[in-house]
N, C-alpha and C positions, 0 to 999 in steps of 0.2 A: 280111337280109344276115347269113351266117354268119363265123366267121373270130374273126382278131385284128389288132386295129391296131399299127399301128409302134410306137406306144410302148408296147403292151402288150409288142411283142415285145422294144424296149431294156431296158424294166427287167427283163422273164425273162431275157436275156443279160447286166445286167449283175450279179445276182445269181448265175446258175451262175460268172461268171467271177471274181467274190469269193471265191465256197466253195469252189472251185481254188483261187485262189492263197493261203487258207489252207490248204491241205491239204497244199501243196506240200512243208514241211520235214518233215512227220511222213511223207511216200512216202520222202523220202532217207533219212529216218532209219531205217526197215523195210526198204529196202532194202541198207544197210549191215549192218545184222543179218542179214539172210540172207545178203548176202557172206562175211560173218564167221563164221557158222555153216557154209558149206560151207565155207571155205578149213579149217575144223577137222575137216570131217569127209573131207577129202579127204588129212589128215597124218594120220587115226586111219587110214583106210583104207590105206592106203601102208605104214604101219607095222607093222598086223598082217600086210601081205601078203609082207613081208619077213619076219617072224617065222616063218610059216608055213613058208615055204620052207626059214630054216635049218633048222627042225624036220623036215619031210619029207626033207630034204637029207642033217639028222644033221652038220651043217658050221658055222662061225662066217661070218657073212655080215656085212660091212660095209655099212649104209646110208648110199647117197648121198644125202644133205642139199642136193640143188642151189637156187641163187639165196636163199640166206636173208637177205643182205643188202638184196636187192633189193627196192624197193617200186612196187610193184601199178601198173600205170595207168589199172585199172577203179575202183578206190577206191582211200582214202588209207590202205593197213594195210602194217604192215614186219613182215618175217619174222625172229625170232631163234634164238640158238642156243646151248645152253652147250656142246655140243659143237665141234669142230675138227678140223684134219689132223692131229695130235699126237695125239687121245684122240678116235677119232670112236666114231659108236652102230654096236653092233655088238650081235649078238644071237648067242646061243651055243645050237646046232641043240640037243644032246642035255639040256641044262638046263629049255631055255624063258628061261635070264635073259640078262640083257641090261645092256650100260654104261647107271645112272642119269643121268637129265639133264630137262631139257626142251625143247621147242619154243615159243617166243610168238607168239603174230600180235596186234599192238598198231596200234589204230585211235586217235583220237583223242580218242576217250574208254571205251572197253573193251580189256580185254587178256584172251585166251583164250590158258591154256595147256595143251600137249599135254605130257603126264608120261608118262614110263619110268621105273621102277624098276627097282631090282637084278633081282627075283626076274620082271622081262618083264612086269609089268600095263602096258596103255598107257589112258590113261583123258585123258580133258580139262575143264577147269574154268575159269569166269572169276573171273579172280582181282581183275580193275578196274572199276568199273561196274556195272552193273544186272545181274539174272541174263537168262539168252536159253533161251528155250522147250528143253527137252532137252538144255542143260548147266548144270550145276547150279555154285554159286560155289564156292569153293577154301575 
């Protein structure tokens, strides 16, 4: 007779269902990192593509900053801003620079920030927690 008996097969299953449900915090926690990593690469993106424009434009272009207060309801990250309606980011076409500031995106235990400088570099760094693959600490 070939095959496997019942309880060979409960303890195969309940060994695979052990090493899931260890594995379970370290997928959230991989996948909050890749949240986090695109939601930075989606403000660098954004950012040069305005920059671009005022350049090509030759004009001072105000960047809309939408929902910065708002937090996520795919994960727990809030979005910051030292910017505002009084002094918003604005980038100046025939320079390349740009009002200094930055953007946060703070999770609950990392904070990745998106920097602007005066002279328009826009770069991003985590400034809380552990480094993440392709952005480097502050």
């Amino acid at each position: 007779m070939r095959g496997y008996s019942l309880v060979e097969m409960l303890i195969a299953l309940t060994i695979s269902a052990g090493l899931g449900a260890l594995s379970m915090p370290l997928l959230s926690q991989q996948m909050e990192t890749l949240l986090l990593q695109q939601a930075s690469n989606r403000w660098l993106l954004y950012l040069h593509q305005v920059k671009a424009k005022a350049h090509k434009e030759q004009r001072s272009i105000v960047a809309e900053l939408v929902p910065l207060d708002a937090r996520s309801s795919v994960f727990k990250a809030m979005t910051e801003s030292t910017y505002s309606a009084a002094s918003p980011l604005k980038f100046y076409g025939n320079s390349g620079a740009a009002v200094p500031g930055h953007v946060r995106i703070v999770s609950d235990d990392r904070m990745i920030k998106v920097i602007i400088s005066s002279k328009g570099r826009i770069r991003s760094c985590v400034s809380l927690g552990s480094s993440l693959p392709g952005i480097s600490l502050c």
